[in-house]
N, C-alpha and C positions, 0 to 999 in steps of 0.2 A: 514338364512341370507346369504347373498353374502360375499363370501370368501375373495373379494375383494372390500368392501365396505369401509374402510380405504383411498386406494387410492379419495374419492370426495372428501374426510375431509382435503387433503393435498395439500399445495402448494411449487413451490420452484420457485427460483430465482437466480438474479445472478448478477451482473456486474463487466468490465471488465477495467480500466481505462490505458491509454497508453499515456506515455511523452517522448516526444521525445527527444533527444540528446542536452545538455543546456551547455552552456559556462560558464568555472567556473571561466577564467583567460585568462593570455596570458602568451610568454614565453617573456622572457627578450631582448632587441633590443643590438644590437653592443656596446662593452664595450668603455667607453671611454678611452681616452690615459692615464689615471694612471688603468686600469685594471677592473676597476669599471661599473657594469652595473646599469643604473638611471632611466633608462627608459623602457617601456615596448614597445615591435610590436605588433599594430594592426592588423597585417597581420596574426600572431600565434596565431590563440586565440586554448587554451588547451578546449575540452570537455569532457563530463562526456556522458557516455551509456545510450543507449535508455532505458526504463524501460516501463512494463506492470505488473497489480496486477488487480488479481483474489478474489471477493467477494462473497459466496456465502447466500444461507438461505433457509430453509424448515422451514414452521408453517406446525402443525394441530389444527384444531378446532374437539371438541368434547362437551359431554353432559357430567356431574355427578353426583351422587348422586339421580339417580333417572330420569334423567332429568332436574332437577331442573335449575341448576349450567351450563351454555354456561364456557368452558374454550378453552384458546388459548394459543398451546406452541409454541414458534418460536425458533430454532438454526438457530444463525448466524455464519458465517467466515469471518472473516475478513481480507485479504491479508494471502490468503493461502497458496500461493506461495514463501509464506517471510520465511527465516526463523534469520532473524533481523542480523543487521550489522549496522557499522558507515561510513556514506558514504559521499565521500570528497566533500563540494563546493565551496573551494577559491585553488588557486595555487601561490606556489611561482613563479620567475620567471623562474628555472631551471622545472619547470614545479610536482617540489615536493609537495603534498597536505601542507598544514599547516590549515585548519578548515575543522571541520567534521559536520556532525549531525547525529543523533542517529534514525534509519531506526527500529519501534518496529515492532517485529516477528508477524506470524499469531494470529489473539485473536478468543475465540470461546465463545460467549456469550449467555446463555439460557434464553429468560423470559417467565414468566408466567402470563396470565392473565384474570380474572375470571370474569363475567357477574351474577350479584347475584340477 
């Protein structure tokens, strides 16, 4: 048997997804004459960084039990490049985050599945 016969039975994959730079708010416009700022500029608006996340995934297909049995194992990635964080998308007006959402770290997911 070829020493390398493993490699027909496998696949991989991958995507790449990339979001560009989003506006979460603005900064606050010239305080009015008791000190107080009411309003926001539309001129300031606050952003948040660019972002890109990395997916990846290898299946092989194989025989068992004789041949019998087609199986398929898949390992995914999923934002592999994450390693998870809360990440702001409202601003006050001094440009201080005040709401977050919850950014979940890399997952690695195996399934298995059988042809009987």
């Amino acid at each position: 048997a070829d020493s390398h016969s493993w490699i027909k039975n496998t696949s991989v994959g991958g995507s790449y997804r990339w979001a560009d730079q989003a506006a979460i708010g603005f900064l606050g416009a010239a305080p009015d004459a008791d000190g107080q700022v009411r309003t926001l500029d539309r001129t300031k608006p606050v952003f948040d960084k660019d972002r890109g996340n990395l997916s990846l995934l290898v299946t092989y297909n194989t025989k068992l039990f004789n041949d019998r049995i087609r199986a398929r194992f898949q390992l995914n990635v999923q934002n592999v490049n994450e390693s998870g964080h809360l990440q702001a998308v409202a601003v006050n007006p001094d440009g201080s985050p005040w709401q977050y959402r919850i950014i979940d770290p890399r997952q690695f997911i195996l399934t298995a599945s059988f042809d009987l």
